[in-house]
PDB file of N, CA, C and O in Angstrom, chain B, residues numbered from 101:
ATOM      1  N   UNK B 101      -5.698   2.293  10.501  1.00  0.00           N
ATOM      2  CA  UNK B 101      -4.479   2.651  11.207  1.00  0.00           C
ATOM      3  C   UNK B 101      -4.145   1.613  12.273  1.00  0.00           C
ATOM      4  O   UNK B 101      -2.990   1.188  12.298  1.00  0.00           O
ATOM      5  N   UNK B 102      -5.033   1.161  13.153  1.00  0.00           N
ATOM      6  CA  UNK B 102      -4.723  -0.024  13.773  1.00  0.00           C
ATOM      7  C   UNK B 102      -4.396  -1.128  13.472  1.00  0.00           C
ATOM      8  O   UNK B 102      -3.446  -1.652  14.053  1.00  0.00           O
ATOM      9  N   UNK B 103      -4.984  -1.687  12.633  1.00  0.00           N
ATOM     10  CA  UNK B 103      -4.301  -2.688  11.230  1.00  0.00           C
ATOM     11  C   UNK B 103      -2.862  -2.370  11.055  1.00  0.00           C
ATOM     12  O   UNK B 103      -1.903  -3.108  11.280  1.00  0.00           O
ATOM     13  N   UNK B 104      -2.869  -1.231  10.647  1.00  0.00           N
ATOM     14  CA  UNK B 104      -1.226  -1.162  10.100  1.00  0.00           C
ATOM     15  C   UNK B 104      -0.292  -1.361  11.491  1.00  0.00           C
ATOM     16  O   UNK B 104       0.779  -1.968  11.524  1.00  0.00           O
ATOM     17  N   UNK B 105      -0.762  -0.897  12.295  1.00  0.00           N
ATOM     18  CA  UNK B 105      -0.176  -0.569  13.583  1.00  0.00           C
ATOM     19  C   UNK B 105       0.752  -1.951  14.011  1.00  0.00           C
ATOM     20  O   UNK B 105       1.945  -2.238  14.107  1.00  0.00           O
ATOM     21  N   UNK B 106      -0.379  -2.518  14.177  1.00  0.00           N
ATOM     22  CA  UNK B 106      -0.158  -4.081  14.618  1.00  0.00           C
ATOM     23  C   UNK B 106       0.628  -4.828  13.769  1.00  0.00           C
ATOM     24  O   UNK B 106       1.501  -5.666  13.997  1.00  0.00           O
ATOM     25  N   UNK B 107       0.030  -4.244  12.444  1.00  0.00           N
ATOM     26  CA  UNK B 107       0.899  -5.291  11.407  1.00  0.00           C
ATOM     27  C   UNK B 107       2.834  -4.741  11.638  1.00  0.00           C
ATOM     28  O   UNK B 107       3.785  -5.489  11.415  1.00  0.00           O
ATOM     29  N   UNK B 108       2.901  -3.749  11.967  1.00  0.00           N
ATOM     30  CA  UNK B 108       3.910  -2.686  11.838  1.00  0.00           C
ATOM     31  C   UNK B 108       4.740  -3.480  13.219  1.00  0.00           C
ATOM     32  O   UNK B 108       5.956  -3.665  13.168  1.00  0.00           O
ATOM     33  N   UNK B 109       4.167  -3.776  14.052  1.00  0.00           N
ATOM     34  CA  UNK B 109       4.469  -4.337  15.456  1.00  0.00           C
ATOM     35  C   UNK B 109       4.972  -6.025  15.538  1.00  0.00           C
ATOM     36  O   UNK B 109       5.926  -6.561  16.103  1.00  0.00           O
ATOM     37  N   UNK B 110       3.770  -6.603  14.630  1.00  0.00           N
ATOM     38  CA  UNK B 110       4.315  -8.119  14.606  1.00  0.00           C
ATOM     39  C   UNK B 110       4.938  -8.562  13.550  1.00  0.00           C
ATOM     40  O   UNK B 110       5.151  -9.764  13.394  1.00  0.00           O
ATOM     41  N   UNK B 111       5.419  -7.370  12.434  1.00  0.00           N
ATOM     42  CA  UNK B 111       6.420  -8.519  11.624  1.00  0.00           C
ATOM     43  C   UNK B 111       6.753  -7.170  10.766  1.00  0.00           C
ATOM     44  O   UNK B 111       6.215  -6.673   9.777  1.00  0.00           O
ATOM     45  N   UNK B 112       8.167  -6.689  11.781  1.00  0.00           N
ATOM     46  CA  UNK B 112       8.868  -5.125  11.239  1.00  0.00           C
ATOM     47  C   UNK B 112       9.732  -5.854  10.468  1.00  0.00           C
ATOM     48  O   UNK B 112       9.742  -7.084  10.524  1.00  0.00           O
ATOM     49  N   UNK B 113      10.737  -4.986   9.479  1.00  0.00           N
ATOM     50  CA  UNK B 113      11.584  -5.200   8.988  1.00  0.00           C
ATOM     51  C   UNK B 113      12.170  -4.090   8.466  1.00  0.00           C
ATOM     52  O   UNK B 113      11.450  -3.229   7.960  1.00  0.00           O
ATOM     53  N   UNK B 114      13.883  -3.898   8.512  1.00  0.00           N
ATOM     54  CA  UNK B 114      15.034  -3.287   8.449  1.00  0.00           C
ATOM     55  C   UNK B 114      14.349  -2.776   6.964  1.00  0.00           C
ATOM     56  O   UNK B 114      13.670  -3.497   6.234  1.00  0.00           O
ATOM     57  N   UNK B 115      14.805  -0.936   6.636  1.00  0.00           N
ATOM     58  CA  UNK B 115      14.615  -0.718   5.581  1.00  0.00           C
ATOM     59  C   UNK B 115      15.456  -0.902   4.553  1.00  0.00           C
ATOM     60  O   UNK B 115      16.659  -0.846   4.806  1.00  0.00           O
ATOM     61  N   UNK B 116      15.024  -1.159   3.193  1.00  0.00           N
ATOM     62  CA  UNK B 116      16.273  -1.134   2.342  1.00  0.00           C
ATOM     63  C   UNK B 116      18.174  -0.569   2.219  1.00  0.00           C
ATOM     64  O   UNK B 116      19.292  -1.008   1.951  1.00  0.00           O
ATOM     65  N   UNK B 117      17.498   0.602   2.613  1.00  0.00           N
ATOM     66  CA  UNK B 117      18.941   1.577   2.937  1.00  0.00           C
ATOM     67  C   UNK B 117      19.721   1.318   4.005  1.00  0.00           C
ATOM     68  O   UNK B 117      20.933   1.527   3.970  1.00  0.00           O
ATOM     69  N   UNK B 118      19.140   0.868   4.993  1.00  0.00           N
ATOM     70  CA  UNK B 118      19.673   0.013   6.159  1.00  0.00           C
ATOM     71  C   UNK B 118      20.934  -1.040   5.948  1.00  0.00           C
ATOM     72  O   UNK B 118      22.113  -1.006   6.300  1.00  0.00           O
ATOM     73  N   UNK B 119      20.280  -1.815   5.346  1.00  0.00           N
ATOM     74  CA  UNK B 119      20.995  -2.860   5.272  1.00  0.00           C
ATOM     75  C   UNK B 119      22.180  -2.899   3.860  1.00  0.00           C
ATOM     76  O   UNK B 119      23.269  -3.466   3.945  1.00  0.00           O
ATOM     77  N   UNK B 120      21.623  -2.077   2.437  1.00  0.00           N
ATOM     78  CA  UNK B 120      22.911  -2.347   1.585  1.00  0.00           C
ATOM     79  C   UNK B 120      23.058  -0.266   1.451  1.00  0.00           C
ATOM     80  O   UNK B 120      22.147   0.553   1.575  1.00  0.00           O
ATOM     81  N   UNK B 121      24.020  -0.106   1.269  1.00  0.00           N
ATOM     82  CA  UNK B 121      24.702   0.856   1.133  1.00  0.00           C
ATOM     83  C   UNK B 121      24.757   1.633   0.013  1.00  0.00           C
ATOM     84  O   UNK B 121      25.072   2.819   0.115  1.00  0.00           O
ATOM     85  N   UNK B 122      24.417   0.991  -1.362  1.00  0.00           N
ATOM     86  CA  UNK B 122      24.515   1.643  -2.493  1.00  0.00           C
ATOM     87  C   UNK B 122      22.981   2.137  -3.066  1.00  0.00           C
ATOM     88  O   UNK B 122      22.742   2.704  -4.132  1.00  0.00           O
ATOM     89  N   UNK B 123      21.976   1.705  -1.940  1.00  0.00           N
ATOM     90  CA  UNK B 123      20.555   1.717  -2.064  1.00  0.00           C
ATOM     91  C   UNK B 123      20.233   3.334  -1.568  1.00  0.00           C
ATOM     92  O   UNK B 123      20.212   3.412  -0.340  1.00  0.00           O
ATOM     93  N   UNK B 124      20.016   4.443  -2.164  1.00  0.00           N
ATOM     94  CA  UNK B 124      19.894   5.633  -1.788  1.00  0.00           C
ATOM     95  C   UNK B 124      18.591   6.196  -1.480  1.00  0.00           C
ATOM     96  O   UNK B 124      17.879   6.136  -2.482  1.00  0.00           O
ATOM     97  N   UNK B 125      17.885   6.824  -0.291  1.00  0.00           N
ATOM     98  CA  UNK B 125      16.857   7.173  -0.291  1.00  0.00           C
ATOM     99  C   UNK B 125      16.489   8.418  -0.257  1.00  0.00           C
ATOM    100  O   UNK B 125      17.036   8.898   0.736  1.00  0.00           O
ATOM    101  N   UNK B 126      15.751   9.363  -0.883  1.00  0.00           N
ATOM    102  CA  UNK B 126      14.990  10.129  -1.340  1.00  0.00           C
ATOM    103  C   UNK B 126      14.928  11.055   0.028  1.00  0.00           C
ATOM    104  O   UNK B 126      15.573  12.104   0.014  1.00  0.00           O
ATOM    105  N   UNK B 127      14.279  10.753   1.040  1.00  0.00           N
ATOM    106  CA  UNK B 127      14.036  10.866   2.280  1.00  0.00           C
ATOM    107  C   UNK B 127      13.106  10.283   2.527  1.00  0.00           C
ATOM    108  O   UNK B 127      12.069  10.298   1.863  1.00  0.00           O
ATOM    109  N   UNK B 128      13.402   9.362   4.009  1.00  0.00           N
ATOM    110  CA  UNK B 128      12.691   8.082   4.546  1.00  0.00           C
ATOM    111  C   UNK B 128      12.458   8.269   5.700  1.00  0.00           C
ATOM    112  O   UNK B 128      13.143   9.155   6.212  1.00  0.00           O
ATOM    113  N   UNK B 129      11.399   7.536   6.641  1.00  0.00           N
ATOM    114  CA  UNK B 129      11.122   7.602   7.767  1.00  0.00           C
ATOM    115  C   UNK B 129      12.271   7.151   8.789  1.00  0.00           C
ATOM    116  O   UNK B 129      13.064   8.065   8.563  1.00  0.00           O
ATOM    117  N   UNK B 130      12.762   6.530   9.551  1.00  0.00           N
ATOM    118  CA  UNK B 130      13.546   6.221  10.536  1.00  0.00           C
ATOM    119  C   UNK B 130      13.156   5.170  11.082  1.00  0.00           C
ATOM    120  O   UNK B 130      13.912   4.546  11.827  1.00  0.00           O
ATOM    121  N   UNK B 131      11.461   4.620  10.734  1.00  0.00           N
ATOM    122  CA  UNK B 131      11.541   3.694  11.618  1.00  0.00           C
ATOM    123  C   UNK B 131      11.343   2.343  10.942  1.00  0.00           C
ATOM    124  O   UNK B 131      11.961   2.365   9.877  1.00  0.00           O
ATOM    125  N   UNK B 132      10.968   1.630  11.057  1.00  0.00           N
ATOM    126  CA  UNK B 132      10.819   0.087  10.122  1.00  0.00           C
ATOM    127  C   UNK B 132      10.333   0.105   8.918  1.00  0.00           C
ATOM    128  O   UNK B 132       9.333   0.793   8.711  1.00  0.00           O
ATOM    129  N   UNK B 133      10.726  -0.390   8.217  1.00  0.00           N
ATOM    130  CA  UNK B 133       9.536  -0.128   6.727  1.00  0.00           C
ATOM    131  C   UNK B 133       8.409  -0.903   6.235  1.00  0.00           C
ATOM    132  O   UNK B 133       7.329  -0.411   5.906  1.00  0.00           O
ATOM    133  N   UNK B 134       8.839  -2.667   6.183  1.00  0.00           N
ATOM    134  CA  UNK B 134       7.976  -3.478   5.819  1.00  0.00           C
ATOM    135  C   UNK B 134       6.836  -3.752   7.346  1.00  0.00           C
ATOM    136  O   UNK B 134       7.095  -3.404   8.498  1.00  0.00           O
ATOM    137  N   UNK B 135       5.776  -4.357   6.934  1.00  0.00           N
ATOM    138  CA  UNK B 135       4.854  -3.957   5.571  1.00  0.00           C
ATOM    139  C   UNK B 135       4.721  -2.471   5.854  1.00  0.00           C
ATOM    140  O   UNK B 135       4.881  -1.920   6.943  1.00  0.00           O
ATOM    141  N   UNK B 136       4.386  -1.889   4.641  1.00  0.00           N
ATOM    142  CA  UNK B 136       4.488  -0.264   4.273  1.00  0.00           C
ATOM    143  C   UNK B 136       3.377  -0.014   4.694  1.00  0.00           C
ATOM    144  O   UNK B 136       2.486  -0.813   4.403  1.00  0.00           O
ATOM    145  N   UNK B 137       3.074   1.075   5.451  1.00  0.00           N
ATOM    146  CA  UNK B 137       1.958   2.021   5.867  1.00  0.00           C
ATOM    147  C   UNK B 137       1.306   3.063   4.844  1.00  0.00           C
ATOM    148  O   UNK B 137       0.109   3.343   4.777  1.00  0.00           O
ATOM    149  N   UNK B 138       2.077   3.444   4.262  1.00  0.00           N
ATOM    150  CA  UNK B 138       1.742   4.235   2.512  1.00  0.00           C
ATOM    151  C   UNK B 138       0.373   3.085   1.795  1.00  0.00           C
ATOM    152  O   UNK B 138      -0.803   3.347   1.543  1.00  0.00           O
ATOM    153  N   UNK B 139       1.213   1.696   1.625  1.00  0.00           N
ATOM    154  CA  UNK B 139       0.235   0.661   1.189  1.00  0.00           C
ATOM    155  C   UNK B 139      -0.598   0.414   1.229  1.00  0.00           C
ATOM    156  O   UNK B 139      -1.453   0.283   0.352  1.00  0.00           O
ATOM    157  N   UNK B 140      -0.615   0.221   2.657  1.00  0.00           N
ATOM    158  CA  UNK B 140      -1.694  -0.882   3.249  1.00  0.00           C
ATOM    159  C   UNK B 140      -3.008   0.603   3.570  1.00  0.00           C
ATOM    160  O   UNK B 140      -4.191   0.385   3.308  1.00  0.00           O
ATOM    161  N   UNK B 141      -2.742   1.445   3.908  1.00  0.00           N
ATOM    162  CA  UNK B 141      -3.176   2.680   3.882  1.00  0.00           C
ATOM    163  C   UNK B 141      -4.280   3.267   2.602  1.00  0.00           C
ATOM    164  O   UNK B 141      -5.374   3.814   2.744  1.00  0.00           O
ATOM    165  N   UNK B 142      -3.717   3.006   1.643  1.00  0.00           N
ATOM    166  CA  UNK B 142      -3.660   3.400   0.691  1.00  0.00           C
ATOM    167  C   UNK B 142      -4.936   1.888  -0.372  1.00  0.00           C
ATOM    168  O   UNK B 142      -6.057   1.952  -0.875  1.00  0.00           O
ATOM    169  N   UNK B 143      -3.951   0.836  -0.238  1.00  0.00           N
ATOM    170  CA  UNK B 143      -5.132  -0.409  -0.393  1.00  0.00           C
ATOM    171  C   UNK B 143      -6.634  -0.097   0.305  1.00  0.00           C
ATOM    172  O   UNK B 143      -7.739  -0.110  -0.237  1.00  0.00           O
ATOM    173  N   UNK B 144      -6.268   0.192   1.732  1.00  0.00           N
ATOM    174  CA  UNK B 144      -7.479   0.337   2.299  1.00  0.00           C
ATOM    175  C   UNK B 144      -8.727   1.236   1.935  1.00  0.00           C
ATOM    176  O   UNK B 144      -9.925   0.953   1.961  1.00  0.00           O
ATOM    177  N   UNK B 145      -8.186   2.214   1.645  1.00  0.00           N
ATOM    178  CA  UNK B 145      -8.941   3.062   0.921  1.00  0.00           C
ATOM    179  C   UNK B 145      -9.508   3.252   0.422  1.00  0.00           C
ATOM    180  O   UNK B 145     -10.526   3.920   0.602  1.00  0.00           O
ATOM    181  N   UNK B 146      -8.901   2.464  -0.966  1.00  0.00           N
ATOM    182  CA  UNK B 146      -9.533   2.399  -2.446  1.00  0.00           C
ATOM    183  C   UNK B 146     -10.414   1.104  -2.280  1.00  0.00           C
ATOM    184  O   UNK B 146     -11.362   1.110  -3.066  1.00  0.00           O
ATOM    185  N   UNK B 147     -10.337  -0.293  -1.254  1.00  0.00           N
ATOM    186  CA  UNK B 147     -11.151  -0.791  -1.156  1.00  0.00           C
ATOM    187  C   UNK B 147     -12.551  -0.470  -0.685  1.00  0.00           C
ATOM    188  O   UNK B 147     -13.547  -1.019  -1.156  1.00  0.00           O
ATOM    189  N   UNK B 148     -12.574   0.296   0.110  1.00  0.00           N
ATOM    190  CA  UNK B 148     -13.665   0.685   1.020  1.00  0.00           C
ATOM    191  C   UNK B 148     -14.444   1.991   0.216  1.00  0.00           C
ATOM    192  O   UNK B 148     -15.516   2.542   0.464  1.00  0.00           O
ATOM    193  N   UNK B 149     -13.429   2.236  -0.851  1.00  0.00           N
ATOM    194  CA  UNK B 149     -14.262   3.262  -2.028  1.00  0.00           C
ATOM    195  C   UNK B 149     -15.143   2.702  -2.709  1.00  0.00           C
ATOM    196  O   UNK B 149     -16.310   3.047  -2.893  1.00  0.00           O
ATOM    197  N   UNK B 150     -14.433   1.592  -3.193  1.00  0.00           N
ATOM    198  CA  UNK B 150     -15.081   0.066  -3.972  1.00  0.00           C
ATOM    199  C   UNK B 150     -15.984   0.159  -3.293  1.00  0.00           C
ATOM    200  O   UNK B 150     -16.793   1.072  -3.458  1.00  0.00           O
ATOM    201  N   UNK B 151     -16.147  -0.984  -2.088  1.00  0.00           N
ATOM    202  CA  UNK B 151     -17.345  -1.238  -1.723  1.00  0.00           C
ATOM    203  C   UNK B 151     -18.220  -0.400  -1.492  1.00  0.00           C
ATOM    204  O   UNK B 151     -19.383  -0.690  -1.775  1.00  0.00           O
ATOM    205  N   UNK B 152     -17.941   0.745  -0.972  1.00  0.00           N
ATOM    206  CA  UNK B 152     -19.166   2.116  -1.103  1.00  0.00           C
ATOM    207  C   UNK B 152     -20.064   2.404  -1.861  1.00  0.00           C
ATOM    208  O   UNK B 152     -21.238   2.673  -1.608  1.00  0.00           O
ATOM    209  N   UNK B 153     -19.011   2.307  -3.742  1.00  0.00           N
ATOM    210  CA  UNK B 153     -19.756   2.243  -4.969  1.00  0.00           C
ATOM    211  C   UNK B 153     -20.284   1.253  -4.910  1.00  0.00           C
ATOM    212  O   UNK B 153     -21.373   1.553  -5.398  1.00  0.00           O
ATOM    213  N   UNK B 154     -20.364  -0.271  -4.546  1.00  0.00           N
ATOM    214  CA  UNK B 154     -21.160  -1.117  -4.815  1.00  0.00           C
ATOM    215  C   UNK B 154     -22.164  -1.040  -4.035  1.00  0.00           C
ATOM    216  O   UNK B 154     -23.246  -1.122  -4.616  1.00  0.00           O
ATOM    217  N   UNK B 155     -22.206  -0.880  -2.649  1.00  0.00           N
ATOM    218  CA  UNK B 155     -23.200  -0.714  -2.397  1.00  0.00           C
ATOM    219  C   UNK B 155     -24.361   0.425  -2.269  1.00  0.00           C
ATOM    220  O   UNK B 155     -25.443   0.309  -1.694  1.00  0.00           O
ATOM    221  N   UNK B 156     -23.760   1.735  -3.071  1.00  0.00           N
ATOM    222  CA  UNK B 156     -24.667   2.993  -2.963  1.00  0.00           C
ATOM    223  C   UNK B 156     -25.073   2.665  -5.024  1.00  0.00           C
ATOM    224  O   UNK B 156     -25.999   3.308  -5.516  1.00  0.00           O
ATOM    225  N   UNK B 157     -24.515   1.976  -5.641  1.00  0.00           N
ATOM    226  CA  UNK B 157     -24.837   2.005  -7.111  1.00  0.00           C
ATOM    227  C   UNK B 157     -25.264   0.932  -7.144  1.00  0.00           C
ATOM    228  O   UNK B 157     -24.804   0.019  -6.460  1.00  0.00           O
ATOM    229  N   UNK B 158     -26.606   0.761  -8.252  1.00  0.00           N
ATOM    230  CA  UNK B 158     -27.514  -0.005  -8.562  1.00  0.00           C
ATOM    231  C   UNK B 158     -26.824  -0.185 -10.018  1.00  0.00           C
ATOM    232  O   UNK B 158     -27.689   0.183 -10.813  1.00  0.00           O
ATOM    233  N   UNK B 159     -25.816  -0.530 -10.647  1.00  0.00           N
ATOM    234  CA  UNK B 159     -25.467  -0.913 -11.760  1.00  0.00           C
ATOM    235  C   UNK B 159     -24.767  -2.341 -11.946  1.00  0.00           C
ATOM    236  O   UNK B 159     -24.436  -3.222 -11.152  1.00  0.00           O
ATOM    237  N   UNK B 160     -24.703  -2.226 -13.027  1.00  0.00           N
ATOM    238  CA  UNK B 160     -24.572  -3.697 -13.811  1.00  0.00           C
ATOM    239  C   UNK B 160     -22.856  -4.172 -13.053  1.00  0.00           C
ATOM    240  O   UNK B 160     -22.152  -3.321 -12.511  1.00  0.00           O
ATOM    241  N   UNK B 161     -22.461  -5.582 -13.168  1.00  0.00           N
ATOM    242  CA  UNK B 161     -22.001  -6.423 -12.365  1.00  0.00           C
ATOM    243  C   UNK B 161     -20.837  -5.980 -13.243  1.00  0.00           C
ATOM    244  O   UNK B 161     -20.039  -5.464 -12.460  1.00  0.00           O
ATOM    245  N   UNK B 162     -20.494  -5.942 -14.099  1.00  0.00           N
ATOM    246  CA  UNK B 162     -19.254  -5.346 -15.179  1.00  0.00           C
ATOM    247  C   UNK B 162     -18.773  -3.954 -14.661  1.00  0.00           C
ATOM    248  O   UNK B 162     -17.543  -3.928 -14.605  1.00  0.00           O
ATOM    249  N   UNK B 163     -19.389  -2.737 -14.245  1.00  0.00           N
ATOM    250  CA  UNK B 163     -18.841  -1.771 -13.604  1.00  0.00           C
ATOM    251  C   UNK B 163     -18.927  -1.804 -12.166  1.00  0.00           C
ATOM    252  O   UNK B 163     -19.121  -0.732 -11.593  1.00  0.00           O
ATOM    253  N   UNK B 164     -18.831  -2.710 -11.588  1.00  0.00           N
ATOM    254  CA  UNK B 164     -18.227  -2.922 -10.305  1.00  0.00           C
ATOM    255  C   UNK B 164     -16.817  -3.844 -10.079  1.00  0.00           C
ATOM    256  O   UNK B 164     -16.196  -3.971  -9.023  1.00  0.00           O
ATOM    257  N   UNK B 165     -16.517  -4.424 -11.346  1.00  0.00           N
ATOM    258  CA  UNK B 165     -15.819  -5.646 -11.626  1.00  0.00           C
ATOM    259  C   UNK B 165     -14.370  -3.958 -11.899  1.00  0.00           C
ATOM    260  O   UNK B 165     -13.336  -3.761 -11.262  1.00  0.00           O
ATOM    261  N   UNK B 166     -14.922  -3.191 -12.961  1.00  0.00           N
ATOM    262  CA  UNK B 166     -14.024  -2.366 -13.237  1.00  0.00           C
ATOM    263  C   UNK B 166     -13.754  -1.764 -12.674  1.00  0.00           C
ATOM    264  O   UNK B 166     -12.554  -1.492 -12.714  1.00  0.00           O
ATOM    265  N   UNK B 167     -14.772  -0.926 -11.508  1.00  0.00           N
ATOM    266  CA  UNK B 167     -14.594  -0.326 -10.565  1.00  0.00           C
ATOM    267  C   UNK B 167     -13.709  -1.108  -9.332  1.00  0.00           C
ATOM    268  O   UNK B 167     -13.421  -0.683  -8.214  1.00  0.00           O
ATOM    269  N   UNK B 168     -13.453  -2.160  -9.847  1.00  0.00           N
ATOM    270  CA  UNK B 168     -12.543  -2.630  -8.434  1.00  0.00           C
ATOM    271  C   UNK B 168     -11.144  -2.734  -8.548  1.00  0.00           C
ATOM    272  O   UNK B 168     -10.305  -2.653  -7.651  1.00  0.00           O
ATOM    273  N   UNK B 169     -10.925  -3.002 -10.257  1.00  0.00           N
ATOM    274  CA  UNK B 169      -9.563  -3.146 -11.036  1.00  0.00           C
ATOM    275  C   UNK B 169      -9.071  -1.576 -10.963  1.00  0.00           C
ATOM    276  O   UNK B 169      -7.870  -1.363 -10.801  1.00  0.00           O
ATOM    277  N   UNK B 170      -9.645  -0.889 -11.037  1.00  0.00           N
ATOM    278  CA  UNK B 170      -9.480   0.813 -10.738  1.00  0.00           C
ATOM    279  C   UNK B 170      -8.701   1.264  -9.614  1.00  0.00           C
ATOM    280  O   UNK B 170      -7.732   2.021  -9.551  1.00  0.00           O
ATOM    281  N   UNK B 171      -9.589   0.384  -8.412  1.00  0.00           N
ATOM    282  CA  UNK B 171      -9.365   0.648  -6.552  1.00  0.00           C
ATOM    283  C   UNK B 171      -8.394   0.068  -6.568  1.00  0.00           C
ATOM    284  O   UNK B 171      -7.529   0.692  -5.953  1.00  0.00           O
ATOM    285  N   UNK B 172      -7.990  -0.996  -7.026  1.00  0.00           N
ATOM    286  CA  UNK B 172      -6.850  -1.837  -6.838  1.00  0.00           C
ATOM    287  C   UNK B 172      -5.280  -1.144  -7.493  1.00  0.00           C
ATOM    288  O   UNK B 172      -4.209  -1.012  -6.900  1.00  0.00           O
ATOM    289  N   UNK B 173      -5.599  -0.830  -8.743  1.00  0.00           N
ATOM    290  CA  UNK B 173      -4.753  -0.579  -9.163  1.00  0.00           C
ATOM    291  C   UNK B 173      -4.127   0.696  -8.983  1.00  0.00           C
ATOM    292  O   UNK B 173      -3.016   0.971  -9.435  1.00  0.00           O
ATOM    293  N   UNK B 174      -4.949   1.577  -8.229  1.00  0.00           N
ATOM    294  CA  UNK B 174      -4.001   2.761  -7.230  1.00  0.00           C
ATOM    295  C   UNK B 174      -3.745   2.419  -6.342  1.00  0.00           C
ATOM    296  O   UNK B 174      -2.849   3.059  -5.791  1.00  0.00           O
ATOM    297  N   UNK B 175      -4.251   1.351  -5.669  1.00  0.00           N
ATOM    298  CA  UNK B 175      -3.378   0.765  -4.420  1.00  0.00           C
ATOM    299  C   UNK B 175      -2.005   0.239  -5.050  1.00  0.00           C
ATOM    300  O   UNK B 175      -1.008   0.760  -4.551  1.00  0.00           O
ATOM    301  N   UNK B 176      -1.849  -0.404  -5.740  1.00  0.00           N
ATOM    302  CA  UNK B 176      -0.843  -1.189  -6.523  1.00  0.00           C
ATOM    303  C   UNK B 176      -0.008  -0.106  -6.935  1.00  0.00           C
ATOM    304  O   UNK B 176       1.183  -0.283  -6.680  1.00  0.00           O
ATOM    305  N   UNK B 177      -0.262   0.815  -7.422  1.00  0.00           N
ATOM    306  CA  UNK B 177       0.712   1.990  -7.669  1.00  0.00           C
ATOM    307  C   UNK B 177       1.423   2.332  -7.099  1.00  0.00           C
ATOM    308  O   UNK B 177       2.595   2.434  -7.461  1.00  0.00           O
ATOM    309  N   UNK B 178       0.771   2.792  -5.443  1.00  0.00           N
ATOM    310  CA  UNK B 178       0.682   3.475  -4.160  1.00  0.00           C
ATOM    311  C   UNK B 178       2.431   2.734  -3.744  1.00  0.00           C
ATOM    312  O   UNK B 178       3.419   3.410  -3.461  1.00  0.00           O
ATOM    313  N   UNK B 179       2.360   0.880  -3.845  1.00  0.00           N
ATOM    314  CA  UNK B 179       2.675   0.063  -3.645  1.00  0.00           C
ATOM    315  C   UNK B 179       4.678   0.400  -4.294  1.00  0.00           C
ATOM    316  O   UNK B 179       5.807   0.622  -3.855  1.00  0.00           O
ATOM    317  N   UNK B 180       3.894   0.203  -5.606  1.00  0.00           N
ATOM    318  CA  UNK B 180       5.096   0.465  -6.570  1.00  0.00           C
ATOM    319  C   UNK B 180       5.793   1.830  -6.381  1.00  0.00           C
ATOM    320  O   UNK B 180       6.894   1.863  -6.930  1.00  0.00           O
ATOM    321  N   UNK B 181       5.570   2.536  -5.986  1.00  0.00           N
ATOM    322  CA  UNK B 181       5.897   4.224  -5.527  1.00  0.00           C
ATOM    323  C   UNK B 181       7.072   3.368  -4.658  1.00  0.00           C
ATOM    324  O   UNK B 181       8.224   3.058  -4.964  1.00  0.00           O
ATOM    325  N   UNK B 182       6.303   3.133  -3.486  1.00  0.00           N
ATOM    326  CA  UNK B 182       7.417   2.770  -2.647  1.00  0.00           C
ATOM    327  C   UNK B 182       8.716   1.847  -2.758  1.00  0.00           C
ATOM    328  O   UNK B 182       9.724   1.960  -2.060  1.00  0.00           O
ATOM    329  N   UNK B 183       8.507   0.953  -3.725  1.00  0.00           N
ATOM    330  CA  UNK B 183       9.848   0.350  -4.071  1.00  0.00           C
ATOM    331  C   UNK B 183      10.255   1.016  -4.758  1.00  0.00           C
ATOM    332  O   UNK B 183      11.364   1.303  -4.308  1.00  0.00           O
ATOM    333  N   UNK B 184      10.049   1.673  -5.920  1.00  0.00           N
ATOM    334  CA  UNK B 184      10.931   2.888  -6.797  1.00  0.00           C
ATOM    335  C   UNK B 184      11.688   3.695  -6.197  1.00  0.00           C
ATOM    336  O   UNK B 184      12.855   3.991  -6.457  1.00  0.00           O
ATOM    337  N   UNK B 185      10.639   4.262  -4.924  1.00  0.00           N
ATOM    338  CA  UNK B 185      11.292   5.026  -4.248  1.00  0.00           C
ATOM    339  C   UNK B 185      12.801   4.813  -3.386  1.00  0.00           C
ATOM    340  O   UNK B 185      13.601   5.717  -3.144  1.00  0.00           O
ATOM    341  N   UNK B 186      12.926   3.527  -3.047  1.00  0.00           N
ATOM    342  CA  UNK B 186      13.952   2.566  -2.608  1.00  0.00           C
ATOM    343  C   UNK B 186      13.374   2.838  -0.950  1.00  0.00           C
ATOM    344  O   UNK B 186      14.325   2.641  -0.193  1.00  0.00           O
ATOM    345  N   UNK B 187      12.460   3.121  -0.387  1.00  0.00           N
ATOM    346  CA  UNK B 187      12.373   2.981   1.051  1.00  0.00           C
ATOM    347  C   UNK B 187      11.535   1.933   1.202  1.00  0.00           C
ATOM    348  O   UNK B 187      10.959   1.882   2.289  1.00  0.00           O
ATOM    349  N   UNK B 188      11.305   1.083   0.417  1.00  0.00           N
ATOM    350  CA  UNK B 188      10.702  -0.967   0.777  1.00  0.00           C
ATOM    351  C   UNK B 188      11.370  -1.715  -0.457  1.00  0.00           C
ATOM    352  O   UNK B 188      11.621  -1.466  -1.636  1.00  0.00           O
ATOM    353  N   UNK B 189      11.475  -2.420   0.148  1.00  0.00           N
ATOM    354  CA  UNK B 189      11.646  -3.795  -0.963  1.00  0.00           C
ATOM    355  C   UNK B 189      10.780  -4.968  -1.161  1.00  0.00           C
ATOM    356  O   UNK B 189       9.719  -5.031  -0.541  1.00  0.00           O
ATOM    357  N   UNK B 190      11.196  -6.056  -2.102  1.00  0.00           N
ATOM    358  CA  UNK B 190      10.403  -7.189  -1.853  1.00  0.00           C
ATOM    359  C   UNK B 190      11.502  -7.868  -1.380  1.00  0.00           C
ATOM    360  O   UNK B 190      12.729  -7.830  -1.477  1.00  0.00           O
ATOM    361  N   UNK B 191      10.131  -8.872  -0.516  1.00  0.00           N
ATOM    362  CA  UNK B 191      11.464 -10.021  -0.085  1.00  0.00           C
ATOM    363  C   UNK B 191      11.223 -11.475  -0.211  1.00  0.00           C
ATOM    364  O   UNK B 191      12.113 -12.276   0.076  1.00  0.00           O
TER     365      UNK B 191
END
């Protein structure tokens, strides 16, 4: 949360709906959007799940490799939610 905090502090940016008009949102927060707190939140997570499994499991170097493409890729979801959703964009 402090991570995001800061990140949230030194490099905000206007949300999608903000700025073009035909961009409709779902219901959105009010306050800055980029970088997303859902995300980075959410990345964090599944990393620190990762590394948990690696370091509480004694298994082979291939299911930690998968186990990370796993963590990642619900972060990446997490990610994609939010532009679908239209409350972030890329820029």
């Amino acid at each position: 949360m402090l991570v995001m905090n800061i990140t949230k502090l030194a490099y905000h940016q206007a949300r999608p709906y903000w700025v073009n008009t035909n961009i409709v949102a779902y219901s959105c927060s009010s306050q800055y959007g980029n970088p997303s707190g859902h995300s980075e939140t959410s990345m964090g997570f599944a990393l620190v799940m990762w590394l948990d499994y690696c370091r509480t499991q004694d298994s082979h170097w291939w299911k930690k490799v998968v186990a990370f493409f796993v963590a990642t890729s619900f972060g990446v979801s997490i990610a994609y939610s939010r532009l679908f959703l239209g409350v972030h964009s890329l820029n």
